[in-house]
C-alpha positions in Angstrom: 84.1 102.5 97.6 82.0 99.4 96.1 81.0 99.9 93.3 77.3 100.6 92.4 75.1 98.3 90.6 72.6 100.1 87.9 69.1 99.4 89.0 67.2 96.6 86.7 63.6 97.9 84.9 60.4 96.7 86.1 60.0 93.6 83.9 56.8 93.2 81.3 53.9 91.4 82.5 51.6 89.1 80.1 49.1 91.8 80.8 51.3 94.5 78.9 50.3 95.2 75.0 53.0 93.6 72.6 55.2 96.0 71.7 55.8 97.4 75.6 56.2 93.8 76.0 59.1 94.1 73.8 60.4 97.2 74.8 60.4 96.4 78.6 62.3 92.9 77.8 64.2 94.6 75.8 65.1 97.1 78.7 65.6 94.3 81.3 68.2 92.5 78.7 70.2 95.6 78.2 70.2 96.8 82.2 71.0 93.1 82.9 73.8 93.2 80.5 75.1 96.4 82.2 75.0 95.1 85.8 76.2 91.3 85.4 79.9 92.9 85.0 79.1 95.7 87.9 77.9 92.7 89.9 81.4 90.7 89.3 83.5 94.2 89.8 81.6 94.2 92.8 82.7 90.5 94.2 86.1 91.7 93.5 86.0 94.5 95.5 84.3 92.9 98.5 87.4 90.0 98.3 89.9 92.8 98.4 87.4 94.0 101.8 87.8 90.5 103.3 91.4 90.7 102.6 92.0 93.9 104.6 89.6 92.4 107.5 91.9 89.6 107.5 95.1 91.8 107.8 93.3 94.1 110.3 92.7 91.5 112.3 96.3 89.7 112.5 97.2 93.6 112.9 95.1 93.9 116.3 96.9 90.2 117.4 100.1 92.3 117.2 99.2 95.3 119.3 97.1 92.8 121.8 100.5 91.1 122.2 102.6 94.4 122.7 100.1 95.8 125.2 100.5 92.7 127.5 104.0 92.8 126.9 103.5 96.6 128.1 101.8 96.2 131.5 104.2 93.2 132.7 106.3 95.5 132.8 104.8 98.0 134.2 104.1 95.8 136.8 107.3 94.7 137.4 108.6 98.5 137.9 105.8 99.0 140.5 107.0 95.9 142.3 111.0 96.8 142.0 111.4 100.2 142.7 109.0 102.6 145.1 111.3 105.0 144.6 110.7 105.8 141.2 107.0 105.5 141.9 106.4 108.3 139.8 108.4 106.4 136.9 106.1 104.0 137.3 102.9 105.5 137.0 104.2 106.8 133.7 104.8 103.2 132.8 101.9 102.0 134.0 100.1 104.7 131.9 101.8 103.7 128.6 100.7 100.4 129.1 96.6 101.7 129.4 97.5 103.2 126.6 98.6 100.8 124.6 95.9 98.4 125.5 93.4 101.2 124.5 94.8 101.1 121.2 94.9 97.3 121.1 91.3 97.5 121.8 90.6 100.0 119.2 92.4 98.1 116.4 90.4 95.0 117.3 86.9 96.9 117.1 88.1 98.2 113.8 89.1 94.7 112.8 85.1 93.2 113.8 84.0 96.5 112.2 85.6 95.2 108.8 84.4 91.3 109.2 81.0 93.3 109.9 81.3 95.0 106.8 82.1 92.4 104.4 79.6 90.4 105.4 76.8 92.9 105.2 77.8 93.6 102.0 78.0 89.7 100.9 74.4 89.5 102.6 73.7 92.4 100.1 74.8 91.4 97.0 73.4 87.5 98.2 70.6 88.0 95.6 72.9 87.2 92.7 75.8 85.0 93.7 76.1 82.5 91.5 74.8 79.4 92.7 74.3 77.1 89.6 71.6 74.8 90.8 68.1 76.2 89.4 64.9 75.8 91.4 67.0 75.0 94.3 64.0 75.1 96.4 61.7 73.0 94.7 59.1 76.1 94.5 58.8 75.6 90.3 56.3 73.4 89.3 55.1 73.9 85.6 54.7 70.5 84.6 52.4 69.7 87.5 53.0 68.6 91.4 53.1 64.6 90.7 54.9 62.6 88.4 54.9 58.6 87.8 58.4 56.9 87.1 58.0 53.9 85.3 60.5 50.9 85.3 63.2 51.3 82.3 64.7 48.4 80.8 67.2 51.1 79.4 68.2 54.5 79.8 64.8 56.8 80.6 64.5 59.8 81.7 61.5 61.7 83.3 61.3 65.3 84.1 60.0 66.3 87.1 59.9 69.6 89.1 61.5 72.8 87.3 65.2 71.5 85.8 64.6 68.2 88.0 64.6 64.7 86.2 64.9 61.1 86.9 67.6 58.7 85.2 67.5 55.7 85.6 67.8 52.2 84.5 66.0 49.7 86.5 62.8 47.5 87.4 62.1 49.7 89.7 58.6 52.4 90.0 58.4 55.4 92.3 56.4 58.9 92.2 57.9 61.9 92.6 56.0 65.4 94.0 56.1 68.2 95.4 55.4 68.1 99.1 56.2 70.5 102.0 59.4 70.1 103.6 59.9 72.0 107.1 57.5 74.8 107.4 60.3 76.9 109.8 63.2 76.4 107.3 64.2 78.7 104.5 63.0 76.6 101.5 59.5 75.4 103.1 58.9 72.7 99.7 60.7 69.7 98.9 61.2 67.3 96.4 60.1 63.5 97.2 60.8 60.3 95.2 58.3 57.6 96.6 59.3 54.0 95.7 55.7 52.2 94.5 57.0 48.9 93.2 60.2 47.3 94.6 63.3 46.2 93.2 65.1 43.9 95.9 67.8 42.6 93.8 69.1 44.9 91.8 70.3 44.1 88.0 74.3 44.9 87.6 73.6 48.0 85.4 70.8 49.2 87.3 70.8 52.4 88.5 68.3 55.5 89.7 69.1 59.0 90.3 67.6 62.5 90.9 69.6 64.7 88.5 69.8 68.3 87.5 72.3 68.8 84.0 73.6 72.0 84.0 73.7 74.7 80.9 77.9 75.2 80.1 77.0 79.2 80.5 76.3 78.8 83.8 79.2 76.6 85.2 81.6 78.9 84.1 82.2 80.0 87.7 82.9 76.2 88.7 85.8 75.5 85.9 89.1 75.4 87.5 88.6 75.8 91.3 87.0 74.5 94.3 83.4 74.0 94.5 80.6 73.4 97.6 78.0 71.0 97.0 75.7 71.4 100.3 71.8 70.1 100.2 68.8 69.3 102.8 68.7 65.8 102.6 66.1 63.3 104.6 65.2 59.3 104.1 63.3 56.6 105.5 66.1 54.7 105.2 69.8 55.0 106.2 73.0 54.5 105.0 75.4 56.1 102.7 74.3 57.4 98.9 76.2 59.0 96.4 76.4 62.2 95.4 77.9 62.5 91.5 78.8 64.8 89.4 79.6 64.4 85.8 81.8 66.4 82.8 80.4 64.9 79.6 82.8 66.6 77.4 85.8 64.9 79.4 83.8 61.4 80.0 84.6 62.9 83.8 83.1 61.7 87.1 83.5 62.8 90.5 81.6 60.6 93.5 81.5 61.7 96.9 79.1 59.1 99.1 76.8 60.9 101.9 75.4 59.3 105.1 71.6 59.4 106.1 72.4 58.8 110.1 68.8 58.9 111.3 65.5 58.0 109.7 62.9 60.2 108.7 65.1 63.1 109.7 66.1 65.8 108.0 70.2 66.9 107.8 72.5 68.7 105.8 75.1 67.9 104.0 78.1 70.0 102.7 81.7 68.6 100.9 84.2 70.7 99.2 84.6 69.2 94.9 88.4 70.2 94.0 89.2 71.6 90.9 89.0 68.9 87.9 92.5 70.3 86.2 92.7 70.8 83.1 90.4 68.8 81.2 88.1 70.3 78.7 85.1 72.1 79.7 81.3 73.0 77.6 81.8 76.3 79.2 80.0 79.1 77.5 77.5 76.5 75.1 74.0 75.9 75.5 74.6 72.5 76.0 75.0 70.1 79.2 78.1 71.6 81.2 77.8 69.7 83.9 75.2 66.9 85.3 74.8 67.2 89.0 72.6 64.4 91.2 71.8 61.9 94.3 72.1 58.3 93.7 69.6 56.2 95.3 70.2 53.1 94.2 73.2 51.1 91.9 74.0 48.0 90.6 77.4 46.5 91.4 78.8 47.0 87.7 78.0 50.7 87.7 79.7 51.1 91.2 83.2 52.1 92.6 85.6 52.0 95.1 87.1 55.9 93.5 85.7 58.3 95.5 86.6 62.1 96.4 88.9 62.7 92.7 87.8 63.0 89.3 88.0 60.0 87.5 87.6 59.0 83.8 84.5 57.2 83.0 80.9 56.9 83.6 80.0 54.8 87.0 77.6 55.7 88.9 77.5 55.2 92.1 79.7 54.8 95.3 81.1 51.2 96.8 78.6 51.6 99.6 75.1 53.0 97.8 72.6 51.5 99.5 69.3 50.6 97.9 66.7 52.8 98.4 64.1 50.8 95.9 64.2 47.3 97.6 61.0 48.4 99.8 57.5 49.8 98.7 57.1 52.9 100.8 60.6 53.9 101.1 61.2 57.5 100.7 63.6 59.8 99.8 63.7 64.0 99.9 65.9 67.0 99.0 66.1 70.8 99.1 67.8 73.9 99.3 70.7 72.5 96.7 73.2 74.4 96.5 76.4 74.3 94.1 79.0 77.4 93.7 82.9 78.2 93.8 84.5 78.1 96.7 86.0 76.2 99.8 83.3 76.9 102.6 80.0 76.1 103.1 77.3 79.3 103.3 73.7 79.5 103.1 73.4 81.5 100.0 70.6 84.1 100.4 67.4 83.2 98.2 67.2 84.6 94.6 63.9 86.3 94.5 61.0 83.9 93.4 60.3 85.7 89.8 63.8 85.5 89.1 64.0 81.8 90.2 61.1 81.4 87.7 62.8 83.4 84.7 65.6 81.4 84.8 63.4 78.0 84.8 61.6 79.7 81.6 64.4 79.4 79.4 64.1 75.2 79.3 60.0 75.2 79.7 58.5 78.5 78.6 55.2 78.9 79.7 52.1 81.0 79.3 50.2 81.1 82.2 46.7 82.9 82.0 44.2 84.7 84.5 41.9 81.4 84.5 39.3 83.4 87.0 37.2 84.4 83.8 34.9 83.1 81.7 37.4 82.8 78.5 40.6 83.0 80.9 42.9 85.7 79.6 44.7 86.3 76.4 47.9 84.7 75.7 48.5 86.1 72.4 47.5 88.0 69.0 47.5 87.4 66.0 45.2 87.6 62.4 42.8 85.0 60.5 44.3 83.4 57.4 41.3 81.5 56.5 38.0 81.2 58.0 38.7 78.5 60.1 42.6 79.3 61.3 45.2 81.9 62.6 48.3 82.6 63.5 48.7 83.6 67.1 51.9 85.3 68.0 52.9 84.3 71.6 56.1 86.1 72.8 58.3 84.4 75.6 58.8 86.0 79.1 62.6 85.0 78.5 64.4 83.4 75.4 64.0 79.5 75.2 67.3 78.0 75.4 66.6 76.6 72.0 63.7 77.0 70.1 60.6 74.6 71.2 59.8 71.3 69.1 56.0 71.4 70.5 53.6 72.4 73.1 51.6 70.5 75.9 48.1 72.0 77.1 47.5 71.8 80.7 43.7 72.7 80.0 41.6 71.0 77.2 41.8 72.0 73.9 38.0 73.3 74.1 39.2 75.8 77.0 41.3 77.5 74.0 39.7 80.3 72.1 39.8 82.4 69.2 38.5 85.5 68.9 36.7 86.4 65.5 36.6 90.1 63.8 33.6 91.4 66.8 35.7 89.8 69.3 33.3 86.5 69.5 35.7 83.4 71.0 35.2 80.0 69.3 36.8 77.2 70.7 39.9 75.4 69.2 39.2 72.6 67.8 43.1 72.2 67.1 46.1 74.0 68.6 49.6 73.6 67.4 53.1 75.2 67.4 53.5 77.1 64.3 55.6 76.0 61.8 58.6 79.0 61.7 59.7 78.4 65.2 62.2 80.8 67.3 63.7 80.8 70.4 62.0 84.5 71.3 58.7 83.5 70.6 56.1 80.8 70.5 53.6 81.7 67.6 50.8 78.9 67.3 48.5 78.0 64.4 45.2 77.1 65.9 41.9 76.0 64.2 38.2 76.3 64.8 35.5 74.3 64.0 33.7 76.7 61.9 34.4 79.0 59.2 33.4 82.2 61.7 36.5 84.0 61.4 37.8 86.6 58.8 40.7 86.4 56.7 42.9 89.1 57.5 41.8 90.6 60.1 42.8 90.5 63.9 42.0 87.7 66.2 43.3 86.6 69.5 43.9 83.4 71.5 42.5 83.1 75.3 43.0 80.4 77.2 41.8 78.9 80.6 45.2 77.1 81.5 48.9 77.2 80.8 50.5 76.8 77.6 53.9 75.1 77.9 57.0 74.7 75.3 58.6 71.6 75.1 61.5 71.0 73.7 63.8 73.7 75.0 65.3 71.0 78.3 68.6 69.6 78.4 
């Protein structure tokens, strides 16, 4: 029998009061510390399933073979002897038989490849794939994003756990656009060159790029991996695919071939086990940096492709460049990265859970902004007549604890409410000074000494409140 996974609580919603806030995360933690280890008893026993499938099926081969083996010569009896016709109708009955049974043990066999992947389909929800917002769906930081040229290294985050590294002359905009509306993952991300680089500088490089947290490429250490994405550019030729272990000054380059234009294709390729060089498994530091390589210079490219090599390059010997035209486009989805050594189409995570885990590097408040004020993001009290200290709990823990805050609303659509409940608008907002990777308290200010000091207040806002800080 498989076993069972414990269900997981409802989770807490910004709308529930503080402490059932607390007490449902807290519930969602502990259940979700009880299932993980169901969940991997669980992929252990469906191996063991695929295993027997496997024999089953080598099994039925067998008795296929004998049955055949079995009506020759029950043929051959008919044909050599009428006097023993009755002899032969026995024979000729074993042989049915037989084949009966051949056929029986090769339903059971499909019953069992049935059955393990019905219940990899079921379980789909939580295999382990390590790339977050796969699907480009998570877009905190906004939809659009300018990529200046970088006379050194630069990075700009993008979409959810998205960035651009580069190093080069080269400016582009990245968005979120729709992909193919009949596909699985219907949004994409783009990278749109706006100002060309024909020639590119030796050490030039640009790169869509996703590091990884070490707890989460645990899985990957010391086996086979897939790397598989939907891919699609206006122009063709080969670009690199890379992966890099900072801890071991690792790289591993595999180069990836747009063959038509403006069309979009998928590509798959099996990364063998690294050995044993040393891993950041189980750190909340970068594990792992995983991207694309759209363009390289020719001292950060190499011949070494398909094995793990010391070093940092870039990109393969035959990366085209992407930024040598105004207009040209790139776009990727549905990125996938797990153990193993064939390519699947991992079932979806659900969309909240693709959002918790994005959370933990950019937590976010995101009010109702229908109403007049919004909705409340936090409480708090009044310390002076003119400030307070506004307790904002995180949906998730931060990854590490926040450094400050960026308001996607103006400060003036901020309010805080005095001892009648009366809002006043901020007239400064800031992250408080005790900071925590559980919660996101915020000292804010008003422009008038309307509130009282000690008693309760709280902070409603018209837009989303984001952490920053808390990225790789």
């Amino acid at each position: 029998m498989i076993t069972q996974i414990d269900p997981i609580s409802t989770p807490p919603t910004p709308a529930d009061p503080p402490a059932d806030f607390e007490q449902k995360a807290s519930q969602v933690w502990g259940d979700l510390f009880k299932a993980v280890p169901q969940m991997n008893e669980q992929a252990l026993e469906i191996e063991a399933i695929g295993q027997a499938a496997v024999a089953a099926g080598q099994s039925a081969q067998e008795d296929s073979d004998a049955a055949l083996g079995y009506r020759n010569e029950a043929v051959s009896a008919r044909n050599s002897a009428q006097v023993h016709a009755v002899s032969a109708e026995q024979s000729d009955a074993s042989s049915q038989y037989a084949m009966q049974q051949s056929q029986a043990a090769r339903d059971e066999a499909a019953g069992f490849a049935q059955g393990l992947q019905a219940a990899l389909n079921a379980i789909g929800g939580y295999m382990p794939n390590a790339i977050i917002n796969p699907n480009m769906e998570v877009c905190w930081r906004g939809t659009s994003f300018n990529i200046p040229a970088a006379a050194s290294y630069a990075e700009t985050h993008t979409l959810d756990r998205w960035r651009i590294s580069k190093v080069s002359a080269a400016a582009a905009t990245v968005s979120q656009v729709q992909g193919n509306s009949t596909w699985r993952a219907t949004m994409c991300l783009q990278y749109l060159v706006t100002t060309a680089m024909a020639s590119l500088a030796s050490g030039s490089y640009e790169m869509i790029e996703q590091p990884i947290e070490g707890y989460n490429i645990n899985d990957l250490v010391g086996t086979n991996t897939i790397f598989s994405s939907q891919v699609y550019s206006s122009k063709v030729g080969k670009y690199t695919v890379r992966l890099y272990n900072p801890v071991a000054n690792q790289y591993y380059l595999h180069e990836i071939e747009i063959t038509s234009a403006n069309t979009w294709q998928l590509v798959a390729f099996v990364v063998p086990t690294s050995g044993t060089v040393s891993w950041a498994v189980s750190s909340n530091g970068i594990g792992l940096r995983v991207g694309v390589v759209l363009a390289a210079g020719s001292a950060v490219k190499t011949a070494n492709l398909d094995a793990w090599t010391s070093g940092s390059l870039i990109g393969g010997a035959n990366q085209v460049n992407l930024l040598d035209t105004v207009g040209a486009v790139f776009r990727m989805t549905d990125v996938q990265l797990y153990r193993g050594d064939k390519y699947l189409a991992l079932p979806r995570r659900p969309i909240q859970v693709e959002r918790d885990l994005c959370y933990r590097y950019l937590p976010v408040r995101n009010p109702d902004t229908a109403g007049t004020y919004g909705s409340a993001v936090g409480q708090g009290y009044a310390y002076a007549a003119s400030s307070a200290v506004i307790q904002v709990p995180f949906r998730v823990p931060a990854r590490v604890a926040p450094t400050g805050i960026q308001l996607n609303a103006v400060l003036s659509a901020h309010w805080v409410t005095g001892a009648d409940g009366t809002p006043f608008a901020t007239s400064s907002l800031s992250l408080y000074g005790y900071k925590s990777t559980e919660d996101g308290s915020l000292t804010a200010q008003i422009g008038s000494a309307s509130l009282v000091a000690g008693s309760a207040t709280a902070l409603f806002a018209k837009g989303p409140i984001l952490y920053l800080g808390c990225e790789l």
